[in-house]
MARZA-493572 format. One record per residue (C-alpha): residue number from 1; x, y, z; residue in three letters. Coordinates in pm, 1 decimal, decimal comma, padded with zeros to 6 digits, always signed. Each point is the difference from the previous one (the first is absolute). Layout:
BEGIN
+-----+----------+----------+----------+------+
: seq :        X :        Y :        Z : type :
+-----+----------+----------+----------+------+
: NUM :        X :        Y :        Z :  ALA :
...
+-----+----------+----------+----------+------+
***
This chain:
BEGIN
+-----+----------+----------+----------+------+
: seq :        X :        Y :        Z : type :
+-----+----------+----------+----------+------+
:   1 : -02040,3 : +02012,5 : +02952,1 :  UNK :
:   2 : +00269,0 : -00300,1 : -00076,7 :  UNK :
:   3 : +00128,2 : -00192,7 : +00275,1 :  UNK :
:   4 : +00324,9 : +00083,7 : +00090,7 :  UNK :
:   5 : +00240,5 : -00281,8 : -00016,9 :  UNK :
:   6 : +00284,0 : -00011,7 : +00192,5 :  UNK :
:   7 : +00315,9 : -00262,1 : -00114,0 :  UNK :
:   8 : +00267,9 : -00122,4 : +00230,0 :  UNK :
:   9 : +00316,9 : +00110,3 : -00178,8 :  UNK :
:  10 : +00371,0 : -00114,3 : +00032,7 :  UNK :
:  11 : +00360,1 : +00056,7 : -00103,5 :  UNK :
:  12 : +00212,3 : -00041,0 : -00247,7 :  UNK :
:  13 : +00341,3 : +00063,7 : -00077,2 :  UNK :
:  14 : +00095,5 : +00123,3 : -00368,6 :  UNK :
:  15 : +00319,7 : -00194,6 : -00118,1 :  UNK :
:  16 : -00072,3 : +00273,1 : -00335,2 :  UNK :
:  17 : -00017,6 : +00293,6 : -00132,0 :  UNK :
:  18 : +00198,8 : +00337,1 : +00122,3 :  UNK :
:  19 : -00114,8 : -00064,4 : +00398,9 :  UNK :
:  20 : +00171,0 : -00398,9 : +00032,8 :  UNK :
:  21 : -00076,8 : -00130,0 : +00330,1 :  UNK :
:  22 : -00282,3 : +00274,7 : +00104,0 :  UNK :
:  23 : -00262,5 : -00142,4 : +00176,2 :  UNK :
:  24 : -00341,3 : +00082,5 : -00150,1 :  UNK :
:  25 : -00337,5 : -00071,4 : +00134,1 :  UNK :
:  26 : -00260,9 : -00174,9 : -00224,8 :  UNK :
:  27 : -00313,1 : -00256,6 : -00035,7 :  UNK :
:  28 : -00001,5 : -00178,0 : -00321,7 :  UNK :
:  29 : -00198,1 : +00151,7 : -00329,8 :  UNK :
:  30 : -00263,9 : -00255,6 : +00039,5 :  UNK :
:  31 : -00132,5 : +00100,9 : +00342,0 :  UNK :
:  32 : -00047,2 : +00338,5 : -00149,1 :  UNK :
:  33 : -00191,5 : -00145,2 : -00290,7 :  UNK :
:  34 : -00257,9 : -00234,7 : +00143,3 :  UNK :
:  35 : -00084,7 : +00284,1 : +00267,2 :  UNK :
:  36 : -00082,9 : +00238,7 : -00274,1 :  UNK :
:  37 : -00166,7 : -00290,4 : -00261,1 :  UNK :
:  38 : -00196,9 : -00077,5 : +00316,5 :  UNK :
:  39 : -00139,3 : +00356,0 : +00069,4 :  UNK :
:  40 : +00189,8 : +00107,6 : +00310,1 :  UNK :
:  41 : +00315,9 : +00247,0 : +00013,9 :  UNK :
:  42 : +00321,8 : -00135,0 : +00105,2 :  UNK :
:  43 : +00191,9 : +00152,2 : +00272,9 :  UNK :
:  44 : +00330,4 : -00127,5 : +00043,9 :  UNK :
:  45 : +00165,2 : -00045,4 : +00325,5 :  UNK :
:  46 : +00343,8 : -00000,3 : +00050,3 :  UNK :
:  47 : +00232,4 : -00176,8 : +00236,4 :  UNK :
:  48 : +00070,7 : +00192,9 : +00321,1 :  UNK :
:  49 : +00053,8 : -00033,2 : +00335,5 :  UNK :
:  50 : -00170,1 : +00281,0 : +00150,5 :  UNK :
:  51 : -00303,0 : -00091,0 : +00140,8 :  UNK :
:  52 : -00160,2 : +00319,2 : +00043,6 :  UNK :
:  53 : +00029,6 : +00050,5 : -00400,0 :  UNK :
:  54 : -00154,7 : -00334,9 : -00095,0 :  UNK :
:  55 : -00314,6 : +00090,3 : +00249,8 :  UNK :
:  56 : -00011,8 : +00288,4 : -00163,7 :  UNK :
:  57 : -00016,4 : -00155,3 : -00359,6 :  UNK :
:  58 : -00218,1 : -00267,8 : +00135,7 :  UNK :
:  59 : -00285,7 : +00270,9 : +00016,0 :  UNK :
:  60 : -00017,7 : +00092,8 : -00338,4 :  UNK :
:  61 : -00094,2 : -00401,4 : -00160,9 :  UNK :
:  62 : -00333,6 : -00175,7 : -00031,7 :  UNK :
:  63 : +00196,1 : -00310,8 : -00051,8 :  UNK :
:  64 : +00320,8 : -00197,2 : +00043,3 :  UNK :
:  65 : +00210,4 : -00232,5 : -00217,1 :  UNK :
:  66 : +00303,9 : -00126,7 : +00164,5 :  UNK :
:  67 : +00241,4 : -00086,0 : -00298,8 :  UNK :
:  68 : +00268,4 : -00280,2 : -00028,4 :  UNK :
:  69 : +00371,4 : -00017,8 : +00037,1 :  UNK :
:  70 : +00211,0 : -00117,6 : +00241,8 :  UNK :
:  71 : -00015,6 : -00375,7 : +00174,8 :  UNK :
:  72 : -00153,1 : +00075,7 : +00377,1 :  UNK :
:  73 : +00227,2 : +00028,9 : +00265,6 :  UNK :
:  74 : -00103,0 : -00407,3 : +00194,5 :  UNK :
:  75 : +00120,0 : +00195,5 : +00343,6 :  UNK :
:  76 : -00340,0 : +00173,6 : -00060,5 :  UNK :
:  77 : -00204,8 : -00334,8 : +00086,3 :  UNK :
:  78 : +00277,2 : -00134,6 : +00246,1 :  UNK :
:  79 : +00206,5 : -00212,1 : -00262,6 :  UNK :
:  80 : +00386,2 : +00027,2 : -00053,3 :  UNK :
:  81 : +00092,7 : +00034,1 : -00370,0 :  UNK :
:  82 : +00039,6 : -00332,1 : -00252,8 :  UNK :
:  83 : +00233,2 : -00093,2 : -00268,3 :  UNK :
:  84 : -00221,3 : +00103,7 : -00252,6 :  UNK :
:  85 : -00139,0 : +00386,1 : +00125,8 :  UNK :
:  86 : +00043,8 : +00239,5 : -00236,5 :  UNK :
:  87 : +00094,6 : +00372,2 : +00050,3 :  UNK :
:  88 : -00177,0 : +00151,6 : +00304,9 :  UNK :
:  89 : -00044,5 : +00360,9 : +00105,9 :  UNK :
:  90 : -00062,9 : +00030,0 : +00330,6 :  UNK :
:  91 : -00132,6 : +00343,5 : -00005,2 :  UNK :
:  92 : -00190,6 : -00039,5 : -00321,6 :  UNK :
:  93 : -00222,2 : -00286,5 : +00239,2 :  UNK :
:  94 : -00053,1 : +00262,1 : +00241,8 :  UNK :
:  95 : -00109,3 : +00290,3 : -00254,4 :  UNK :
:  96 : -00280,3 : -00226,0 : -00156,3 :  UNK :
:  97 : -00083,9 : -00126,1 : +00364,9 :  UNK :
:  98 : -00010,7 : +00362,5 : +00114,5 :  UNK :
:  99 : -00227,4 : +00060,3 : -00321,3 :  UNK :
: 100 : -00231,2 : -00278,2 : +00075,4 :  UNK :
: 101 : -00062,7 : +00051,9 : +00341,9 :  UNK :
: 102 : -00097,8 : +00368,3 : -00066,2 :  UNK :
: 103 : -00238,0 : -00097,4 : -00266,9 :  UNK :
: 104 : -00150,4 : -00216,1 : +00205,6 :  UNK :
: 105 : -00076,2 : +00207,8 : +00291,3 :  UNK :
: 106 : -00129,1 : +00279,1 : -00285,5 :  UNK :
: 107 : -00225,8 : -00221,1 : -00101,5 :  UNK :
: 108 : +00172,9 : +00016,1 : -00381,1 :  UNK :
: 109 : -00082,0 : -00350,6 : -00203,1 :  UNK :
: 110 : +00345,9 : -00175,8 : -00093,1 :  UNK :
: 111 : +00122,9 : -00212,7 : -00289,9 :  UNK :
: 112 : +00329,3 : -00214,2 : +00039,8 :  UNK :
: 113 : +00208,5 : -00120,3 : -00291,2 :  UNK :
: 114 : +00269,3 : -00263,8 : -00017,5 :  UNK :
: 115 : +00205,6 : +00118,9 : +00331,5 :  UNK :
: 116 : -00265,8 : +00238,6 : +00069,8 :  UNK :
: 117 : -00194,0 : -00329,4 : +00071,0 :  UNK :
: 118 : +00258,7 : -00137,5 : +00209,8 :  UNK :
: 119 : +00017,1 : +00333,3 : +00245,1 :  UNK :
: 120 : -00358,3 : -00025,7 : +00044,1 :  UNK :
: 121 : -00005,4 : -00391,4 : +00080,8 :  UNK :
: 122 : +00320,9 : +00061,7 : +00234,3 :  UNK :
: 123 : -00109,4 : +00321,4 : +00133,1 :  UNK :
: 124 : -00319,0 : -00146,0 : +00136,3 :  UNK :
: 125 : +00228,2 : -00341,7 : +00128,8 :  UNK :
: 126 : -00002,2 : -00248,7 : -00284,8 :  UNK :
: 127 : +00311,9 : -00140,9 : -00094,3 :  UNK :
: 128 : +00199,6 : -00064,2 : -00317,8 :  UNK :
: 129 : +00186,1 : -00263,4 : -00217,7 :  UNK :
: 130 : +00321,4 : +00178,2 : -00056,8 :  UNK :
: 131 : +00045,0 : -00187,2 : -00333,0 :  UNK :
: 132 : -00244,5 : -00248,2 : -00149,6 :  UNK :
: 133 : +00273,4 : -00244,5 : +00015,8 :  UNK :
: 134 : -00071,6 : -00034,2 : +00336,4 :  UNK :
: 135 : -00402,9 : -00108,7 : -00002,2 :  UNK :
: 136 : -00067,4 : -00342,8 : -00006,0 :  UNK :
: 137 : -00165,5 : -00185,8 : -00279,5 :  UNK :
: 138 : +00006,8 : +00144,6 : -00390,8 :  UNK :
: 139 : +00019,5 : +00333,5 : -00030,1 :  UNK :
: 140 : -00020,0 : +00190,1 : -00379,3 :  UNK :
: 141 : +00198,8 : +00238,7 : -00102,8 :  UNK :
: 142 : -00095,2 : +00339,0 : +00151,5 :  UNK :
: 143 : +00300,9 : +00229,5 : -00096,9 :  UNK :
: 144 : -00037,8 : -00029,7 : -00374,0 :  UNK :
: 145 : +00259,4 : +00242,0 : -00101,1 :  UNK :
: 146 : -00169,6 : +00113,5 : -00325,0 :  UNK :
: 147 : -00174,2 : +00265,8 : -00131,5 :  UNK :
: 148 : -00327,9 : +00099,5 : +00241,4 :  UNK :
: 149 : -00251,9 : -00017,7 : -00227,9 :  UNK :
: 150 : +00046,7 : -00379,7 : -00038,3 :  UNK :
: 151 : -00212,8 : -00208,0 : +00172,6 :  UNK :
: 152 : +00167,4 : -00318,6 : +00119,3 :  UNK :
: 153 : -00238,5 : -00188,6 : +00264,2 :  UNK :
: 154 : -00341,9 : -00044,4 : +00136,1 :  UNK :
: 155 : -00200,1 : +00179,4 : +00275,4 :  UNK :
: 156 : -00286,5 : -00158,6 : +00177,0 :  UNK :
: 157 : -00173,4 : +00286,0 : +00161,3 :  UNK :
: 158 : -00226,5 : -00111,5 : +00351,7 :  UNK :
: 159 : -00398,9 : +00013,1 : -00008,7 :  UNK :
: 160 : -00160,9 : +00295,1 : +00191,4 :  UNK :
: 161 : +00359,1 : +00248,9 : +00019,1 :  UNK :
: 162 : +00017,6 : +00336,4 : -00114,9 :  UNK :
: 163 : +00306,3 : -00149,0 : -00249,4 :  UNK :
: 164 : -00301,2 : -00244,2 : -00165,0 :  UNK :
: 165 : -00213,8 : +00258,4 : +00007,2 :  UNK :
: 166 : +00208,3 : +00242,2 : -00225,9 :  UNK :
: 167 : +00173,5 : -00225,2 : -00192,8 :  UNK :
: 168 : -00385,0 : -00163,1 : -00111,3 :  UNK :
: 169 : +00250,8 : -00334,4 : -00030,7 :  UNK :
: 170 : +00043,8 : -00316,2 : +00159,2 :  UNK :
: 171 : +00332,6 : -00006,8 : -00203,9 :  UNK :
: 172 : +00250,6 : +00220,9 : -00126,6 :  UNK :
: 173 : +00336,6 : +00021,5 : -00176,2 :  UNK :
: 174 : +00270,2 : +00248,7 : +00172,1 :  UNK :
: 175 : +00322,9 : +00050,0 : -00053,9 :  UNK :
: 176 : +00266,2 : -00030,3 : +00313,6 :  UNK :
: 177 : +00260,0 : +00117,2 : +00125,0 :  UNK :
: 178 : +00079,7 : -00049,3 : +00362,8 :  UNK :
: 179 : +00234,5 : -00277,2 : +00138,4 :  UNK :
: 180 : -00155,9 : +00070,2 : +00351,2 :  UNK :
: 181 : -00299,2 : -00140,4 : +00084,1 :  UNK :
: 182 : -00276,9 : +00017,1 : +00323,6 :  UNK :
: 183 : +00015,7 : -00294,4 : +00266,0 :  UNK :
: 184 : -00216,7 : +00077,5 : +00272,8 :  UNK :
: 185 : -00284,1 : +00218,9 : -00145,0 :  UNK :
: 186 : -00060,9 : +00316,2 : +00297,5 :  UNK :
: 187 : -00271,5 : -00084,3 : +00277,3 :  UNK :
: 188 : -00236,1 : +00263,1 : -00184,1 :  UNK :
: 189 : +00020,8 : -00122,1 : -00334,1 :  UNK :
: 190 : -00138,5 : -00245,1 : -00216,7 :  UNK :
: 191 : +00120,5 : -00168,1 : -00324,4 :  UNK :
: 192 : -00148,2 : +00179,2 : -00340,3 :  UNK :
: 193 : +00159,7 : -00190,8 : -00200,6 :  UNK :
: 194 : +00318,3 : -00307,3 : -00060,8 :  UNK :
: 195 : +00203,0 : -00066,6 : -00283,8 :  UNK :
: 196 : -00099,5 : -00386,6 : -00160,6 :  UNK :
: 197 : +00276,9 : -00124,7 : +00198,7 :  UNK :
: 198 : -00159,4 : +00095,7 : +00387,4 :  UNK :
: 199 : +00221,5 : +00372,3 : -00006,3 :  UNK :
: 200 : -00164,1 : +00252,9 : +00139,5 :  UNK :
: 201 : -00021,8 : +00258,3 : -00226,5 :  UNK :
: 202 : -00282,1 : +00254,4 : +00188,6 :  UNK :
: 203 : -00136,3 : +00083,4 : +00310,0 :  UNK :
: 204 : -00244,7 : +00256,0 : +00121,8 :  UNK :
: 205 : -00123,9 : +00111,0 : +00393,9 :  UNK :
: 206 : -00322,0 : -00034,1 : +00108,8 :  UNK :
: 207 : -00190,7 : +00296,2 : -00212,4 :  UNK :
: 208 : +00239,3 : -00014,8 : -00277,0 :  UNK :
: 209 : +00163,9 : +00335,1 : +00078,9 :  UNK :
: 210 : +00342,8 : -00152,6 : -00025,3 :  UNK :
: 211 : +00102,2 : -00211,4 : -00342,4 :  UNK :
: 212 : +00288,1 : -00127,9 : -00056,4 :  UNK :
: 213 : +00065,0 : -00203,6 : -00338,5 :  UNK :
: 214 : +00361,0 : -00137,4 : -00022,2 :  UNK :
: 215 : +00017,0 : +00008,6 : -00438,1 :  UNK :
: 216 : +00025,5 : +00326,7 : -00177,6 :  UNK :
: 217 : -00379,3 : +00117,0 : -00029,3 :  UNK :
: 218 : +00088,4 : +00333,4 : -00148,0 :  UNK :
: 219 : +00152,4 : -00127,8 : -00300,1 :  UNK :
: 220 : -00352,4 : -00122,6 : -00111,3 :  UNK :
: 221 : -00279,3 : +00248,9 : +00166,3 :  UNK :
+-----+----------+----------+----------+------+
***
Protein backbone atom coordinates (compact mmCIF):
# COMPACT_ATOMS: atom_id res chain seq x y z
CA UNK A 1 0.00 0.00 0.00
CA UNK A 2 1.23 3.85 -0.71
CA UNK A 3 1.34 6.17 2.03
CA UNK A 4 -1.28 8.45 2.04
CA UNK A 5 -0.22 12.00 1.93
CA UNK A 6 -2.15 14.55 3.19
CA UNK A 7 -1.36 18.54 1.94
CA UNK A 8 -2.42 21.60 3.82
CA UNK A 9 -4.45 23.48 1.21
CA UNK A 10 -5.56 27.21 0.97
CA UNK A 11 -7.60 29.80 -0.90
CA UNK A 12 -7.68 31.61 -3.64
CA UNK A 13 -9.75 34.03 -5.23
CA UNK A 14 -10.20 33.88 -9.21
CA UNK A 15 -9.96 37.52 -10.63
CA UNK A 16 -10.84 35.17 -14.23
CA UNK A 17 -12.74 33.30 -16.03
CA UNK A 18 -16.84 33.14 -15.95
CA UNK A 19 -16.85 32.82 -11.76
CA UNK A 20 -14.62 36.49 -11.02
CA UNK A 21 -14.10 36.80 -7.44
CA UNK A 22 -15.14 33.01 -6.39
CA UNK A 23 -13.12 31.75 -3.87
CA UNK A 24 -11.58 28.37 -4.74
CA UNK A 25 -9.63 26.07 -2.60
CA UNK A 26 -6.23 24.74 -3.85
CA UNK A 27 -2.43 23.56 -3.02
CA UNK A 28 -0.08 24.32 -5.74
CA UNK A 29 0.66 21.61 -8.78
CA UNK A 30 3.99 20.88 -7.33
CA UNK A 31 2.90 19.46 -3.98
CA UNK A 32 0.84 17.07 -5.97
CA UNK A 33 3.83 16.10 -8.06
CA UNK A 34 6.66 15.38 -5.68
CA UNK A 35 4.06 13.28 -3.50
CA UNK A 36 3.34 11.07 -6.42
CA UNK A 37 7.28 11.14 -7.99
CA UNK A 38 8.04 10.16 -4.39
CA UNK A 39 5.70 7.06 -4.13
CA UNK A 40 2.97 8.24 -1.78
CA UNK A 41 -0.70 9.49 -2.81
CA UNK A 42 -1.59 12.97 -2.22
CA UNK A 43 -4.59 13.89 -0.32
CA UNK A 44 -5.40 17.37 -0.35
CA UNK A 45 -6.82 19.21 2.51
CA UNK A 46 -8.75 22.09 2.26
CA UNK A 47 -9.20 25.16 4.37
CA UNK A 48 -12.03 24.88 6.92
CA UNK A 49 -12.99 25.74 10.08
CA UNK A 50 -14.79 22.87 11.32
CA UNK A 51 -12.88 20.97 13.49
CA UNK A 52 -14.74 17.89 13.62
CA UNK A 53 -14.17 17.58 9.63
CA UNK A 54 -10.40 18.11 9.71
CA UNK A 55 -10.19 15.17 12.59
CA UNK A 56 -11.99 13.35 10.48
CA UNK A 57 -9.64 13.84 7.38
CA UNK A 58 -6.73 13.62 9.67
CA UNK A 59 -7.47 9.76 9.90
CA UNK A 60 -7.17 8.86 6.51
CA UNK A 61 -2.99 10.22 5.97
CA UNK A 62 0.25 8.42 6.72
CA UNK A 63 1.88 11.74 6.42
CA UNK A 64 1.67 15.52 6.55
CA UNK A 65 3.06 18.41 4.48
CA UNK A 66 2.04 21.75 5.66
CA UNK A 67 2.32 24.02 2.46
CA UNK A 68 3.25 27.78 2.17
CA UNK A 69 1.36 30.98 1.77
CA UNK A 70 0.52 33.54 3.87
CA UNK A 71 3.14 35.63 6.32
CA UNK A 72 2.26 34.20 10.10
CA UNK A 73 0.09 36.10 12.10
CA UNK A 74 3.36 37.65 14.99
CA UNK A 75 0.19 37.79 17.64
CA UNK A 76 0.74 33.97 17.44
CA UNK A 77 4.26 34.20 19.36
CA UNK A 78 3.20 37.41 21.39
CA UNK A 79 4.58 40.13 18.86
CA UNK A 80 2.50 43.13 17.48
CA UNK A 81 2.78 43.45 13.67
CA UNK A 82 5.96 45.47 11.83
CA UNK A 83 6.26 47.73 8.95
CA UNK A 84 7.29 45.15 6.79
CA UNK A 85 4.55 41.93 7.53
CA UNK A 86 3.06 40.79 4.70
CA UNK A 87 -0.58 39.53 4.24
CA UNK A 88 -1.74 37.43 7.24
CA UNK A 89 -4.71 35.12 7.63
CA UNK A 90 -5.56 34.65 10.87
CA UNK A 91 -7.62 31.64 10.42
CA UNK A 92 -5.40 30.06 7.83
CA UNK A 93 -2.61 29.99 11.16
CA UNK A 94 -5.12 28.25 13.06
CA UNK A 95 -6.18 25.55 10.29
CA UNK A 96 -2.45 24.39 9.83
CA UNK A 97 -2.03 24.65 13.75
CA UNK A 98 -5.22 22.61 14.15
CA UNK A 99 -3.61 20.18 11.44
CA UNK A 100 -0.38 19.87 13.21
CA UNK A 101 -1.44 19.30 16.51
CA UNK A 102 -3.71 16.39 15.36
CA UNK A 103 -0.93 14.78 13.50
CA UNK A 104 1.02 14.89 16.21
CA UNK A 105 -1.08 13.29 18.75
CA UNK A 106 -1.85 10.47 15.74
CA UNK A 107 1.39 9.77 15.69
CA UNK A 108 1.44 10.85 11.64
CA UNK A 109 5.26 11.99 10.57
CA UNK A 110 5.14 15.77 9.29
CA UNK A 111 7.03 17.78 6.68
CA UNK A 112 6.93 21.72 6.78
CA UNK A 113 7.63 23.92 3.79
CA UNK A 114 8.40 27.61 3.57
CA UNK A 115 5.44 28.87 6.07
CA UNK A 116 4.70 25.39 6.83
CA UNK A 117 8.17 25.67 8.57
CA UNK A 118 7.33 28.72 10.30
CA UNK A 119 3.87 27.17 11.95
CA UNK A 120 5.82 24.38 13.19
CA UNK A 121 8.77 26.58 14.75
CA UNK A 122 5.94 29.04 16.19
CA UNK A 123 3.55 26.44 17.05
CA UNK A 124 6.00 24.71 19.33
CA UNK A 125 7.20 28.59 20.75
CA UNK A 126 10.02 29.77 18.52
CA UNK A 127 9.79 33.07 17.24
CA UNK A 128 10.17 34.86 13.90
CA UNK A 129 11.93 37.72 11.94
CA UNK A 130 8.98 39.34 10.36
CA UNK A 131 11.20 40.54 7.45
CA UNK A 132 14.89 39.80 7.03
CA UNK A 133 15.39 43.44 7.08
CA UNK A 134 15.09 43.26 10.52
CA UNK A 135 18.07 40.54 11.57
CA UNK A 136 21.20 41.89 12.33
CA UNK A 137 24.35 41.37 10.38
CA UNK A 138 24.25 40.35 6.34
CA UNK A 139 21.55 38.63 5.35
CA UNK A 140 21.20 37.15 1.39
CA UNK A 141 18.53 37.39 -0.49
CA UNK A 142 15.86 34.81 0.49
CA UNK A 143 12.72 35.95 -1.53
CA UNK A 144 14.21 35.55 -4.97
CA UNK A 145 11.20 36.27 -6.97
CA UNK A 146 12.08 34.01 -9.94
CA UNK A 147 11.22 31.00 -11.36
CA UNK A 148 11.45 27.90 -8.55
CA UNK A 149 13.55 25.76 -10.16
CA UNK A 150 16.47 28.24 -9.87
CA UNK A 151 18.77 27.76 -7.36
CA UNK A 152 20.12 31.00 -5.94
CA UNK A 153 22.14 30.27 -2.53
CA UNK A 154 23.89 27.78 -0.41
CA UNK A 155 22.72 25.31 2.29
CA UNK A 156 24.99 23.95 4.91
CA UNK A 157 23.13 21.03 6.25
CA UNK A 158 24.22 20.02 10.32
CA UNK A 159 26.21 16.64 11.06
CA UNK A 160 24.13 13.79 12.65
CA UNK A 161 20.20 15.39 11.58
CA UNK A 162 17.73 13.57 9.77
CA UNK A 163 18.04 16.77 7.03
CA UNK A 164 22.04 15.53 6.58
CA UNK A 165 21.05 12.32 6.59
CA UNK A 166 18.65 12.54 3.50
CA UNK A 167 20.11 15.10 1.74
CA UNK A 168 23.74 12.75 1.81
CA UNK A 169 25.21 16.67 1.65
CA UNK A 170 27.08 18.91 3.70
CA UNK A 171 25.98 21.56 1.06
CA UNK A 172 23.25 22.31 -1.12
CA UNK A 173 21.82 24.85 -3.57
CA UNK A 174 17.93 25.81 -2.99
CA UNK A 175 15.99 28.17 -4.29
CA UNK A 176 13.96 30.75 -1.79
CA UNK A 177 11.31 32.33 -1.38
CA UNK A 178 10.27 33.51 2.02
CA UNK A 179 10.89 37.09 3.39
CA UNK A 180 10.15 35.65 6.95
CA UNK A 181 12.60 34.02 8.66
CA UNK A 182 12.99 31.85 12.32
CA UNK A 183 14.53 33.81 15.41
CA UNK A 184 14.26 31.77 18.33
CA UNK A 185 14.39 28.10 17.11
CA UNK A 186 11.32 26.03 19.46
CA UNK A 187 12.63 24.45 22.86
CA UNK A 188 12.26 20.90 21.08
CA UNK A 189 14.08 21.53 18.08
CA UNK A 190 17.39 21.61 16.79
CA UNK A 191 19.03 23.32 13.76
CA UNK A 192 19.32 20.86 10.46
CA UNK A 193 20.59 23.11 8.58
CA UNK A 194 21.58 27.42 7.93
CA UNK A 195 21.86 29.28 4.91
CA UNK A 196 25.94 30.50 4.35
CA UNK A 197 24.95 33.62 5.91
CA UNK A 198 23.91 32.04 9.77
CA UNK A 199 19.78 31.78 8.50
CA UNK A 200 18.20 29.11 9.69
CA UNK A 201 16.87 27.33 7.05
CA UNK A 202 15.76 23.71 8.95
CA UNK A 203 14.92 22.32 12.05
CA UNK A 204 13.79 18.95 13.22
CA UNK A 205 12.43 17.58 17.04
CA UNK A 206 14.08 15.18 18.83
CA UNK A 207 13.29 11.81 16.62
CA UNK A 208 12.94 13.68 13.49
CA UNK A 209 9.16 13.22 13.23
CA UNK A 210 8.68 16.88 12.56
CA UNK A 211 10.82 18.68 9.49
CA UNK A 212 10.50 21.73 8.59
CA UNK A 213 12.76 23.18 5.61
CA UNK A 214 12.05 26.91 4.91
CA UNK A 215 13.13 26.71 0.66
CA UNK A 216 10.87 24.97 -1.74
CA UNK A 217 11.98 21.17 -1.45
CA UNK A 218 9.25 19.93 -3.71
CA UNK A 219 10.34 21.70 -6.65
CA UNK A 220 13.47 19.40 -6.73
CA UNK A 221 12.45 15.81 -5.03
Amino acid sequence: MKPIIGISGSVIIDDSGIFPGYRRSYVNEDYVDSVIQNGGIPYIIPFNENEEVIKEQLLNVQGLILSGGHDVDPHNYKEEPEQKLGDIWPERDQFDMLLLKLAEENGVPVLGICRGAQIINVYHGGTLYQDLSYRKGKTLKHNQGQTPTLLTHTVETVAGTKIAELLGKEKIQTNSFHHQLIKDVAPEFKVSARCVDGVVEAIENKDASVIAVQWLSLIHI
